[in-house]
N, C-alpha and C positions, 0 to 999 in steps of 0.2 A: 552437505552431508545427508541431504533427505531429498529427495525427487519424487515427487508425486504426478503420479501418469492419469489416474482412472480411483473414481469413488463408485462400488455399489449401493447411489444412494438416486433412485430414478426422479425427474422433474415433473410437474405435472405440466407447466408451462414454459413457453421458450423465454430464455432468460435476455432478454432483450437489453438491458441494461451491463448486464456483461459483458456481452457478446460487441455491443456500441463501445463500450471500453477499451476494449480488447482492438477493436477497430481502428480506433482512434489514436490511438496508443501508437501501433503499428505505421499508420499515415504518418503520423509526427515523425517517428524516426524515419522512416524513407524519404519524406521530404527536405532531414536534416543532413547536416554535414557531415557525420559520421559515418552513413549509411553506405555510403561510396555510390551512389546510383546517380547523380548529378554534378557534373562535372562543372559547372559553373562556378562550387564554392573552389574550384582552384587545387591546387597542389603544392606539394611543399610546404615550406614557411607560411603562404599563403593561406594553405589550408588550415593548419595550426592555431593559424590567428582568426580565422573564420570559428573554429570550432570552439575555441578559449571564449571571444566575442559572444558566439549565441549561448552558451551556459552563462554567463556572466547576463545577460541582457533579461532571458525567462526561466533561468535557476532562481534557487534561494542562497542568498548570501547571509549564514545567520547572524553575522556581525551587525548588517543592515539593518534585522527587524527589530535591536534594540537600542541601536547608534545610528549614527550619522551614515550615508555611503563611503565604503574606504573608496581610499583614493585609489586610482590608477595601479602605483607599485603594489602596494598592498595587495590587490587582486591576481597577483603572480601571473600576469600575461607574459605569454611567450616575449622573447626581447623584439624590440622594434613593430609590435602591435600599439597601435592608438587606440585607446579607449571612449575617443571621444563618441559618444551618444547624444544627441538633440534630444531625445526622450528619454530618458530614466525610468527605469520599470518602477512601477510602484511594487515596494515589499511586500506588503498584503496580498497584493493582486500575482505577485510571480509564488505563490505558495501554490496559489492554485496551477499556473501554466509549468510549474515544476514536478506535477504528478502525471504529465501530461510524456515528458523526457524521461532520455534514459542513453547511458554512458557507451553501450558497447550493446552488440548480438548478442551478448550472453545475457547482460542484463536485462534487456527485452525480454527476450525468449522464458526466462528462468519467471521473471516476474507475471507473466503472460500465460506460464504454467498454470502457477498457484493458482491464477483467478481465475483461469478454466475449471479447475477443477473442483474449486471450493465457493467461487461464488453464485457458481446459477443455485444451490440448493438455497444458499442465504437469500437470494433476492427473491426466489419462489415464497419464502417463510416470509418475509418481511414485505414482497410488495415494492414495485419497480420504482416507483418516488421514494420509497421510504428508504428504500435500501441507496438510491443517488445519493440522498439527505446523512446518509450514513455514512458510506463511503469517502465523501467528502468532509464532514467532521471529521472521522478517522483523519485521514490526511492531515487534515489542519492541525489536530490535537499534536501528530506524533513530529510533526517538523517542526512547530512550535516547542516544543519539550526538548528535541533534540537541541533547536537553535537556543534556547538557555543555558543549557548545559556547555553549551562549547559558543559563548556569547562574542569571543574573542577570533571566532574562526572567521577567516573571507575565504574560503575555498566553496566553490559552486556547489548544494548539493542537489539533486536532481532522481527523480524515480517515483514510483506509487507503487513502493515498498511497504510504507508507514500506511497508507489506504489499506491495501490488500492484505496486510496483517492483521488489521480492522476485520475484516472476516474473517481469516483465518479463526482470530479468537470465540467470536458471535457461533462460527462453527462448528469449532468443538462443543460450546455450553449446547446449542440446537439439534446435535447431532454425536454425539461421542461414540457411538456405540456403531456407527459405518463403519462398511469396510473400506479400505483403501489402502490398494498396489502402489508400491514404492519401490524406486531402486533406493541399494543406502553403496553411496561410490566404496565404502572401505568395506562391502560385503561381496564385491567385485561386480558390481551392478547387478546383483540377482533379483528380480521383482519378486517381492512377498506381499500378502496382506495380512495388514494389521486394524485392530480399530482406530478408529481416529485420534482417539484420546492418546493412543500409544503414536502414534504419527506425529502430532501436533504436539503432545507433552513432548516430545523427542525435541522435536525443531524448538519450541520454546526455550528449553533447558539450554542447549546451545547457545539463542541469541543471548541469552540470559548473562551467560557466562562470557562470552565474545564482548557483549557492552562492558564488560570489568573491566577489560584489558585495554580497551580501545583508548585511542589518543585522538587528540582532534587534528585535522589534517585528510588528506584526500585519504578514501579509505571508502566499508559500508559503514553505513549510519546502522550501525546496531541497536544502539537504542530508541530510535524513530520507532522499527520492528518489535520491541520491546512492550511502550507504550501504546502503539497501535493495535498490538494485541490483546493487551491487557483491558484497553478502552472497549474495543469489540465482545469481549467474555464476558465483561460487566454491564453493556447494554445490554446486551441478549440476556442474563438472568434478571435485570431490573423489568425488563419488557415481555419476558416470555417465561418466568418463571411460572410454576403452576401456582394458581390460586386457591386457596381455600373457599367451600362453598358452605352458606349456613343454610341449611335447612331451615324450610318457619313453614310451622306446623298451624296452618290457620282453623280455627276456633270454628265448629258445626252450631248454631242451635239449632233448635227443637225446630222451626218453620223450614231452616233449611233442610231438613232430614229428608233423605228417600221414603217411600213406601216399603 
């Protein structure tokens, strides 16, 4: 409902830690099965069970992070795929290799958007480590949240959705008053600018509403986006809200006096 192209909001520094994101991000899928650019994972059926296989292997399964791993059926592999794995991902560890994926072109792309265009200002405010250090918390927070919420689900989720909502929100509290071009699809794609507040409250209020409705089952994690949001808005005002400064008025005597 909200596409964001371009923020009039200039960097001082190259955002180096976005930009490696965004990078990385991109590798992953092309080297993935879904990508269609390497024919080795097969076709057909074949391929199916390639792709079910690697979401299930470096996805998060949120049943896993608070149970036992479901079993094979449970994990709704295509028919006639073996789930047999020698190594089993650790839970913990596929949180992190699940911000890493992403479902479809659109899903890349769409998500790849957002942190173009919102995250070089955050990492510039924040500082390339700090902002890693963020990003990643984000993540962690909002896939965690999701996976209690739906503690019963074995369906793969996969994205840095929940990451990059994490800025999202840090960038409205750091920035609200930017501008920022948006198509809105049900305005017939016509780019306008708005402040951010009005961009961001906008897509908030949406995911907001979307996670009411939602059911657990393959779908968007709207409430990942939710919480990652919400986590980012409240670091950024815990960390960068303006501080109070006291004045102290130190005491002259008589020796110290000028002439």
């Amino acid at each position: 409902m909200v596409i964001p192209v371009y923020d009039k909001n200039p960097v001082r520094r190259t955002p180096v830690v976005t930009y490696g994101l965004i990078a990385l991000c991109t590798a992953v899928f092309l080297l993935g099965p879904l990508s269609g650019f390497l024919p080795a994972y097969g076709t057909g059926h074949a391929l199916a069970c390639r792709q079910a296989l690697y979401f299930d292997r470096w996805g998060v399964v949120p049943a896993e992070l608070f149970h036992a791993r479901p079993s094979a059926a449970a994990l709704g592999l295509p028919a006639g795929c073996s789930a047999a794995d020698p190594y089993p991902p650790s839970p913990y560890l596929s949180v992190l290799t699940s911000m890493f994926l992403h479902g479809s072109w659109l899903h890349l792309i769409g998500n790849m958007l957002f942190l173009y265009v919102f995250g070089d200002n955050v990492e510039n405010r924040m500082g390339r480590v700090r902002f890693a250090l963020f990003y990643l918390a984000a993540g962690y927070l909002a896939t965690y949240a999701f996976a209690l919420a739906h503690s019963a689900d074995t369906q793969s989720l996969v994205g840095a959705s929940g990451a990059i909502s994490g800025a999202l929100g840090a960038y409205l509290y750091l920035y609200p008053r930017a501008r920022v071009t948006s198509l809105f699809p049900f305005l017939f794609f016509v780019p306008l600018r708005f402040p951010a507040w009005v961009v961001l409250g906008f897509w908030f209020v949406l995911q907001w509403f979307a996670a009411q409705s939602a059911a657990a089952g393959p779908g968007v994690a709207y409430l990942a986006h939710v919480v990652g949001f919400a986590f980012g808005f409240c670091w950024a005002w815990a960390c960068y809200r303006p501080r109070s400064k006291l004045s102290v008025i130190a005491g002259t005597t008589q020796g110290d006096a000028q002439p």
